[in-house]
N, C-alpha and C positions, 0 to 999 in steps of 0.2 A: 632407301629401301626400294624392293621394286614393284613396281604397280601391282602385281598379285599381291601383297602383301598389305599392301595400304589399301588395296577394297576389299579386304579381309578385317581390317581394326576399323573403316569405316562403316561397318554393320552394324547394327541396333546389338548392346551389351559388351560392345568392344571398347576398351580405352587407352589412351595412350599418352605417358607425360615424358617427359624431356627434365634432365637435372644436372647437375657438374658432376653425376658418375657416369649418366650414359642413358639411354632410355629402357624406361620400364610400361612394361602392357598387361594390361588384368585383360585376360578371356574371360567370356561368360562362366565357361566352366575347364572342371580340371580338364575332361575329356578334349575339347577345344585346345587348351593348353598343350595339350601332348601332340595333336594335329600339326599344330602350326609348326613345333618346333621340329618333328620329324620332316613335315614336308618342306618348310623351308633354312634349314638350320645354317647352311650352310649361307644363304643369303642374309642370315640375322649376324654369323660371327663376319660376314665381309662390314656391315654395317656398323658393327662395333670397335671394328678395325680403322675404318673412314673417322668416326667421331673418336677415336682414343678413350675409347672406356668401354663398357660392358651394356650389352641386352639384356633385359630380364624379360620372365614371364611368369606373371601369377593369377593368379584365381578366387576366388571367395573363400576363406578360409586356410588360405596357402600359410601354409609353415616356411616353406623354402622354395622361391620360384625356380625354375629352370634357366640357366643363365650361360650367355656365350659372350665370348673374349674375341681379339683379337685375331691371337695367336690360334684359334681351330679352322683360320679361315685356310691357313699353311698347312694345317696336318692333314693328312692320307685320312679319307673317309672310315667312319668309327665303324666299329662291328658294332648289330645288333647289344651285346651285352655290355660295348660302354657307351653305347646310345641309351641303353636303360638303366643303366646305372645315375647318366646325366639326370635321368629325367623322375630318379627316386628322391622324392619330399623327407624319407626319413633312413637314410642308409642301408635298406637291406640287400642282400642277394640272390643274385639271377645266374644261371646260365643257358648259355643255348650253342648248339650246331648246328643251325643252319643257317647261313649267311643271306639268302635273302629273305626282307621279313616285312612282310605286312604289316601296314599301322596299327590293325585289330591285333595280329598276335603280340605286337609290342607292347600295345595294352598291357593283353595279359599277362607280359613280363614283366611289369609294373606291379602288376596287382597282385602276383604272385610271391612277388620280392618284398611287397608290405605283409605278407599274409603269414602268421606266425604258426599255423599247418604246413604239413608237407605236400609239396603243390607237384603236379607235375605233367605234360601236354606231348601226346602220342600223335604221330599222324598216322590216319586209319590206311592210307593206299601202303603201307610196305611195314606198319607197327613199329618205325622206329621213334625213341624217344626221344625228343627233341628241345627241349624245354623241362628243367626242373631247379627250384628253390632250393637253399643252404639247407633248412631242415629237413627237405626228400634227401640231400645227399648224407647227411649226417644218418636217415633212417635206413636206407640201403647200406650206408657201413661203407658206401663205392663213391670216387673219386669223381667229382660234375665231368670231367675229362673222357670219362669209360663209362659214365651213366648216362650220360647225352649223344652215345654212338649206339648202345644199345637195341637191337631188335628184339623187340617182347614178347614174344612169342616163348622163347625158353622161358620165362618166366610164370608161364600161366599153365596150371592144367590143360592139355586139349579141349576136353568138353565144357571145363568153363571160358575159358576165352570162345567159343563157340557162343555157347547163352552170352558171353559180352555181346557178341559185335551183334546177337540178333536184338537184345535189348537196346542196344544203342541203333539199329534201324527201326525201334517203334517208338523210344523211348527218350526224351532231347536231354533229361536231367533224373536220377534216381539214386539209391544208396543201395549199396550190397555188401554183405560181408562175405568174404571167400578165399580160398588158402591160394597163395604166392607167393614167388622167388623174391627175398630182397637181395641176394648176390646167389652166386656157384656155391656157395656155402650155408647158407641160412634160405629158409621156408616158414612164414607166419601165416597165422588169421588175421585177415586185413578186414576194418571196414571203410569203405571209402566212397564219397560221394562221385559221380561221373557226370559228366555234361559234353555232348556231341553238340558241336560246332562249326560251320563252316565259313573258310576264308578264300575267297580268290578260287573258288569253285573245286578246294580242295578240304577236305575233311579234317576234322581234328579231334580226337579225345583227351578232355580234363578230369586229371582224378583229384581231388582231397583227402587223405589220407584223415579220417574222425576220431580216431582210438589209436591209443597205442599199440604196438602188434605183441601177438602172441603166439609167440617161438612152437616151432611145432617140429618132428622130427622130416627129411625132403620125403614126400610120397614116390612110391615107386613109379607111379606114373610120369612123373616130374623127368624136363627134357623129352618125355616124347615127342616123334616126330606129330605135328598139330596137323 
């Protein structure tokens, strides 16, 4: 392993055992677990290459550690969504477009892909959607393909994506119900909780969709220019 990595497990809460599969590490925490293996993942699957077996990672409570082979030490570096898919404890689904991605956002592609609401992560400089769970694409009716190219802005009345963005500069987390595009076809009452975030000195909006929506006919407003 390489000296980042062993004065990383040699901190207070780190451990480390050795066994005829391979070696396995419990991190202090999940959060911790997901760190190490983003930032050094690659140096864990050369490791498990060198010994002929497998790395684990787990955590207090871990149902399924994070685990690398071999054979990832050869493969073309992972996108974002099978980097979090590796790192899903219980099978759910993620997608994202954009390819460089911050630890933090990875997080929340984790956490989104465990989360049985429909999840989904705007970034505020240009409103494209970047980030959403299997049940946002199931509630939008639209493909993770063409929902994660998406810019939002058609989707929102003007004047409430207006009260969005000034709510979300006073406001870090809050719930609103308000009428929105779930495709070119369909317009509901959404309620949905929001949280503004930022990563790498760039902004982000999270919505959770609370309620199920309710179909409404498009307002003529709908599509304006915002």
């Amino acid at each position: 392993m390489s000296v980042s990595i062993i004065r990383i497990l040699n901190q207070p809460g780190w451990n480390c055992k050795l066994s005829h599969e391979g070696v396995s590490i419990l991190a202090p925490t999940k959060q911790d677990a997901i760190y190490l293996a983003q930032s050094y993942g690659y140096a864990l699957s050369e490791t498990a290459a060198k010994i002929k077996g497998k790395v684990g990672i787990g955590w207090k409570r871990c149902k399924q550690p994070i685990e690398f082979y071999g054979w990832m030490a050869s493969q073309k570096p992972s996108t974002p969504v099978e980097t979090a898919q590796r790192l899903l404890p219980a099978g759910g689904t993620v997608f994202c477009s954009q390819l460089d991605l911050p630890v933090e956002l990875l997080r929340r592609m984790v956490t989104a892909a465990e989360n049985e609401r429909p999840v989904s992560i705007v970034r505020q400089d240009n409103n494209k959607q970047i980030i959403i769970n299997q049940a946002m694409s199931d509630m939008l009716q639209t493909s993770p393909e063409i929902a994660t190219q998406r810019v939002m802005t058609r989707f929102w009345l003007p004047g409430d994506l207006a009260e969005l963005e000034r709510r979300l500069s006073n406001e870090s987390r809050f719930t609103w119900t308000y009428c929105g595009g779930l495709n070119e076809q369909t317009w509901a009452i959404l309620t949905t909780q929001f949280e503004a975030f930022e990563v790498e000195g760039v902004w982000y909006r999270q919505g959770t969709c609370l309620t199920t929506p309710q179909l409404v006919p498009i307002p003529s407003r709908a599509f304006a220019p915002a």
